[in-house]
BAVOPA-26071 format. One record per residue (C-alpha): x, y, z. Coordinates in steps of 0.25 Angstrom, whole numbers, plus 5000, padded with zeros to 4 digits. Last residue first. Layout:
REM BAVOPA-26071
XYZ...
//
This chain:
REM BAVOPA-26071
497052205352496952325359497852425354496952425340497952475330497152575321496852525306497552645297496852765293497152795278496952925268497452975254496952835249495752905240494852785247495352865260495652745271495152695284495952555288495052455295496052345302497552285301497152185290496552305283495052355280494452465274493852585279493352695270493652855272492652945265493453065253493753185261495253195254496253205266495553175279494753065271493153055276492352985287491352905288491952785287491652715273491852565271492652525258491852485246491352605242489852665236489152805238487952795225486952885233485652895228485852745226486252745237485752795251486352705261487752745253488652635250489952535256490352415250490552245254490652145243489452045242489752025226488352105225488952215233488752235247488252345255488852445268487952575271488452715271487352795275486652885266486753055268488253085265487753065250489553015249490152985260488752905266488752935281489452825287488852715298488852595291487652565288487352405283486452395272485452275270484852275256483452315255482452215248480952215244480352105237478752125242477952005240479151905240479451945252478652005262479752015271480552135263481952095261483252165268484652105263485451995268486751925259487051925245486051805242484951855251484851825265483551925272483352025281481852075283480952205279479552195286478552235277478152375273478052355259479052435250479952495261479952355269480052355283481052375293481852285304482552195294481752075302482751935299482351845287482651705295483551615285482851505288483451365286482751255281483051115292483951025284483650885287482950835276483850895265485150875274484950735276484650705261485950785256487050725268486550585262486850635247488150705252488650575258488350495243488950635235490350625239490850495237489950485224490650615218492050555221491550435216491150505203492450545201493150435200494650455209496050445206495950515195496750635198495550715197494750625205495750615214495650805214494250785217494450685230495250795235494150895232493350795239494350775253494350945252492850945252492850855266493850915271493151055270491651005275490551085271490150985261490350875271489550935280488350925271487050935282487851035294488851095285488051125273486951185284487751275291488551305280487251365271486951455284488251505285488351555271486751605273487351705286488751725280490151685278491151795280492251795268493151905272493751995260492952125264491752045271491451945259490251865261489951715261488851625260488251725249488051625239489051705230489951715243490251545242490151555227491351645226492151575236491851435229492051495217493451555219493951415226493351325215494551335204495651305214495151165220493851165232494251105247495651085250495651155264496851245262496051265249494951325254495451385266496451455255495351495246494551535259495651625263495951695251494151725249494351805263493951705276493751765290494951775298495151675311494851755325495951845329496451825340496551935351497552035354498152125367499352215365500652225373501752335367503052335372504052465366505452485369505952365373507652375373508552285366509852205373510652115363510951965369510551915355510852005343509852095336510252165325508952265324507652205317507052225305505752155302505452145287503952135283503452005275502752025263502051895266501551865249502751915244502951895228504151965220505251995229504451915239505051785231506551815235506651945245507951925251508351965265506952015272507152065286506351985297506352025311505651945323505652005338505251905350505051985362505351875374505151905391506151805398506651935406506952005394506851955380507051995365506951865357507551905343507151845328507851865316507351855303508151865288507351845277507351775263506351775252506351655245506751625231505551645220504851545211503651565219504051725219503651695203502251645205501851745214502051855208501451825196500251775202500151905210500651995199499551915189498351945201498652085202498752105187497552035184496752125193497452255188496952205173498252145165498852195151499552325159500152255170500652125164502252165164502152195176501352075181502451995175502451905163503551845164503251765175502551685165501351595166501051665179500851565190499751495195499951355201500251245191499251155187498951025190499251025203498150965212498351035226497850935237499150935245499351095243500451105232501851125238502751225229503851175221504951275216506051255206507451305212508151395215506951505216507251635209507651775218509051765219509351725203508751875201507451955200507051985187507751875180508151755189506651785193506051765177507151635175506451575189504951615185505151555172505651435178504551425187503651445174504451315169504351225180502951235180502151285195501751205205500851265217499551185212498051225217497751275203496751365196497351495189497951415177499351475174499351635174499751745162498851675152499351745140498651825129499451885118500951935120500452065113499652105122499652025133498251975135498051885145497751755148496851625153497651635165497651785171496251805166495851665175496651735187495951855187494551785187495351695200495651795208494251845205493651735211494551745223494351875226495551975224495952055236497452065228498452015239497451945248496451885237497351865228498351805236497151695241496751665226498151645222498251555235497151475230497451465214498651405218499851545215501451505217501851465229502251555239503651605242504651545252505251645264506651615268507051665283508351685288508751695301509251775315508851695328509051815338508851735351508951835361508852005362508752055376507852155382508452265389507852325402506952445402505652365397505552265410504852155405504352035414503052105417502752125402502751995401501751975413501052075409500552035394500351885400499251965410498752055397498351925390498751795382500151825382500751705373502151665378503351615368504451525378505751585380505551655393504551735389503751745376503751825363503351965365503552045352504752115345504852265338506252325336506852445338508352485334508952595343509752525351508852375350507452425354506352355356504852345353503752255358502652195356501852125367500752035363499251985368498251885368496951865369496051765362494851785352493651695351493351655338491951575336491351685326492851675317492851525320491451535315491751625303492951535297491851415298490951495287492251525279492651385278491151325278490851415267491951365258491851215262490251245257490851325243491651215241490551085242489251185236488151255243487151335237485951435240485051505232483851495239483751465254484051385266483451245267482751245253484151305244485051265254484551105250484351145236485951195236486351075242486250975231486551045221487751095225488250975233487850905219488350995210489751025218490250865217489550855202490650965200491650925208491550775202491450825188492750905190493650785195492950705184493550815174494950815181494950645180494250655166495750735161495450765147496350725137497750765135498350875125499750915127500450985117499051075118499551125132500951165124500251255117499351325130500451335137501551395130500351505125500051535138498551495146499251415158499051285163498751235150497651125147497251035134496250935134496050875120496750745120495550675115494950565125493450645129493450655113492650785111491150775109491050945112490250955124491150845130492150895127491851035131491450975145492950895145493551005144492851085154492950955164494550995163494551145164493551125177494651035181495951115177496651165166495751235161495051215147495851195136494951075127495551055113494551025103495350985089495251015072493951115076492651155070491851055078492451095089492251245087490651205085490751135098491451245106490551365100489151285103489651245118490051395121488551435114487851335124488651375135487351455141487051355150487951255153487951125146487551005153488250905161487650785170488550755180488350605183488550575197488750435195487450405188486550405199486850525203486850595189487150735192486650865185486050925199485050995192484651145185486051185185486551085174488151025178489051085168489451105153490251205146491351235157491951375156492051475144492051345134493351455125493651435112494851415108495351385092496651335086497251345074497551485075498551485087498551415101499051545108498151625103497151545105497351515118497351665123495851665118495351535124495751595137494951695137493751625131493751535143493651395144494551315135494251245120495251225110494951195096495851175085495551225073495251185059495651215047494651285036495351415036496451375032495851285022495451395016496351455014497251355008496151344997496251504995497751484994497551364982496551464976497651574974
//
């Protein structure tokens, strides 16, 4: 009996190892998969930073960031030394990136760790496989990835801090400026002025229909005399039409009858899972990326345990492993056939400034399919999973074929082009389809066959002016233009409308009065700051430091020494900019003063002129013109939320509490009585029944 009790005891008196990563979620799953002599605790995020009350930088000594610990980590700290000093090893888990680098070698710092240990261990996916054969292969922590860090970061604090005082006395309180957010603004700023600028141009079409016996087809004005012609106004319109006798037979010429093979998408970067989730599932970008964070550091399964059901969310690469496309290619030959698996391994283009260490996101088994994950996911999980999912596997799909014919239809030198296209094999858009592509069936049409016009239709148009930005579209800009890196495109968006430089109109980012203020001046007295190939040649710059091919610190240096010239000029020069409180036309309720318009942080709002003596504010309501469904005596008026969205209330509330996000109309549903809304489609405004018994499509406007 004592002998066992000995051996007890020295059970329980064995130590650990200790494995440190960032969030508690992820520290869980681990540990289980790493087994009882190991223990992981989570850092929850980087444990020390720049201080917020100064600059933190040593000029004079290189740009010496001077780290402290962040505020209210003090108890994180606490547990991860005393576990250390508990535990056989420290090995340091955090992401498998640059922020997951310079977190690493932050907790070692914080914990007098060997800076030349192999303890640094990362896994591109959070599954049991993974994670053990990661700790196989223990390196030491890569200082070229840290310094890349500390050069952004020291990079951001000084622009940050520098020119955030200047906005602060020149324009006002609360401002901020920073080297992505500026480029940001300036894309969507400059979007509005070609927008403003835009001046529409004629032109016009003829459509036509045409009958082969009994078989009718459309086709559409091409050109005349073999040559493609633009008809810039009515007069071009004529004189075609002039040409045209409609009783006589048209002929049918140049049939060219081929096959088409359609190649699928890469598998998800972060940007284009960004942009697809915003389109397909009207996700924001930061929330895209929330979801995607649950998806990676894992999900319980029941009785499989917790599995990370993504790889690592940020990346720019468009690889994926050799052994995940062979699952993909033994999981197609099984569910879907021989027919429907790619031939051979698949190699995706990386955008030229791409930097490839990981994989792009991808299930971590395409086994686990949505389906089978329905029931253990939230609705928003799901939708994003199916999506990853999805496209991963059509990746690793065959094409999808077509057969296209195209015909000239022509009388008297006058050309009607008709295209058809009948889908033959549906390969990769069997499981992922990201044009869905309508079939266009055409009758057999030989050359030398005569058809008859049965319809012409002649319609005057106008281009359009360039689309406003959604969040999709300044990801893509963004990285079409090489400025910011995956993990700072969802923060840059985010902070750009936080400061209110932004607002979103329904999905449109429209820059507004103070945004356009803050450009003005960034652009005129830092213009390299606002300029985009200028920030892209840095991130560049970045990415050599990362690969060691460049010091940090002159990367900084190169920077800094124009920017301090541009500092001194602008601080003298800049003139203060009045943001001109305008007459609201009434007066105060409390005091009698005049009322006036003012800029807050969420946009304008009515003040009291005798501010700071008397402190009261009315928001500005817009009417609508509807009666209120609900009190049917207060006006509908339109208001924003504190995240800036958009919604529709009663004038009277809080006695009366009518609230909805879509637009009422003023009239109510034939079938049920409940109040009509107006939403908006790519076609136009579409009235609706939010019971969905009712719908009054966009009309067609003749005119345009």
């Amino acid at each position: 009996m004592p002998t066992k009790a000995k051996n007890k005891s020295k059970t329980k008196k064995r130590k650990k190892t200790l494995v440190i990563v960032e969030s508690p979620a992820k520290a869980k799953t681990i540990e289980k998969y790493l087994g009882r002599n190991y223990h992981v605790i989570a850092s929850k995020g980087h444990i020390r930073d720049l201080p917020k009350s100064q600059m933190g930088i040593d000029f004079e000594d290189n740009y010496k960031p001077k780290y402290i610990s962040i505020r209210g980590k003090g108890d994180t700290i606490k547990e991860l030394k005393s576990e250390a000093k508990k535990a056989k090893e420290v090995y340091l888990a955090s992401d498998p990136d640059r922020e997951g680098e310079a977190i690493a070698w932050h907790v070692a710092h914080a914990l007098n760790l060997d800076e030349n240990a192999k303890n640094r261990v990362t896994f591109n996916e959070v599954t049991k496989d993974a994670v053990k054969e990661s700790f196989k292969h223990p390196r030491t922590i890569d200082m070229d990835t840290v310094d890349a860090q500390q050069a952004r970061r020291v990079l951001d604090r000084i622009v940050g801090y520098s020119l955030s005082p200047i906005l602060w006395a020149k324009v006002k309180k609360g401002l901020s400026a920073g080297r992505v957010q500026s480029v940001a603004l300036k894309l969507v700023i400059d979007r509005e002025k070609e927008i403003k600028n835009f001046k529409p141009k004629e032109y016009w079409t003829i459509d036509a229909e045409f009958a082969k016996d009994k078989e009718k087809f459309k086709s559409a004005f091409y050109g005349v005399d073999g040559k493609k012609t633009e008809l810039p106004n009515i007069d071009a319109v004529k004189e075609v039409l002039a040409k045209i006798d409609k009783k006589k037979d048209f002929i049918v010429e140049k049939v060219v009858s081929r096959q088409r093979r359609r190649q699928p998408a890469a598998p998800f970067t972060t940007s284009t899972m960004q942009q697809e989730a915003n389109k397909r599932l009207g996700y924001r970008t930061r929330r895209t990326m929330s979801i995607a964070q649950q998806l990676y550091e894992g999900i319980s399964l029941g009785k499989q345990g917790t599995v990370g059901l993504i790889t690592y969310m940020r990346t720019d690469s468009k690889r994926t492993s050799p052994v995940a496309q062979q699952e993909a290619s033994k999981f197609l030959h099984e569910n879907y056939g021989a027919e429907f698996a790619a031939k051979s391994q698949r190699h995706f283009k990386n955008q030229e400034d791409a930097q490839d260490a990981h994989e792009a996101i991808r299930p971590t088994s395409v086994y686990r399919t949505p389906e089978s994950l329905k029931d253990v996911l939230t609705k928003e999980q799901y939708r994003l999973y199916k999506l990853i999912w999805s496209r991963f596997l059509a990746s690793e799909m065959t094409p999808a074929v077509y057969d296209t014919v195209r015909a000239d239809i022509v009388q008297n030198g006058v050309i009607f082009r008709t295209t058809g296209s009948k889908m033959k094999f549906a390969g990769f858009t069997k499981v992922y389809d990201n044009q869905q592509e309508k079939n266009v069936e055409l009758p057999d049409l030989q050359e030398g066959d005569q058809v008859k016009m049965t319809k012409s239709d002649n319609k005057q148009h106008f281009t359009l002016p360039p689309a406003r930005y959604t969040e999709a579209s300044l990801v893509h800009a963004l990285e079409e233009n090489g400025v910011g890196r995956p993990s700072t495109y969802a923060p840059t968006i985010d902070t750009i409308q936080r400061r209110y430089y932004v607002k979103l109109d329904g999905r449109s980012i429209v820059p507004t009065e103070l945004g356009e203020i803050v450009d003005t001046l960034v652009e005129e007295f830092f213009p390299d700051i606002a300029n985009v190939d200028y920030t892209a040649h840095l991130e560049n710059e970045l990415d050599e430091v990362e690969d060691g091919k460049k010091q940090w610190v002159s990367v900084v240096d190169e920077y800094y020494q124009p920017f301090k010239k541009e500092l001194n000029k602008a601080d003298s020069e800049i003139q203060k900019v009045q943001i001109k409180d305008e007459p609201a036309g009434f007066n105060c309720d409390i005091c009698g003063a005049p009322m006036v318009i003012k800029m807050g942080r969420y946009g304008k709002f009515y003040a009291c002129s005798r501010f700071p003596d008397c402190r009261n504010t009315k928001p500005i309501v817009k009417k609508i013109g509807v009666v209120c469904p609900k009190c049917g005596k207060g006006e509908v008026v339109e208001k924003k939320s504190r995240r800036n969205r958009k919604f529709y209330g009663c004038s009277r509330y809080p006695e009366c509490d009518f609230v909805s996000w879509d637009k009422p109309i003023g009239r109510n549903c034939p079938n049920d009585g409940h109040f009509l809304v107006e939403k908006h489609s790519k076609k136009g405004p579409v009235i609706l029944c939010p019971n969905g018994d009712y719908r009054e499509e966009p009309q067609e406007n003749e005119d345009k």
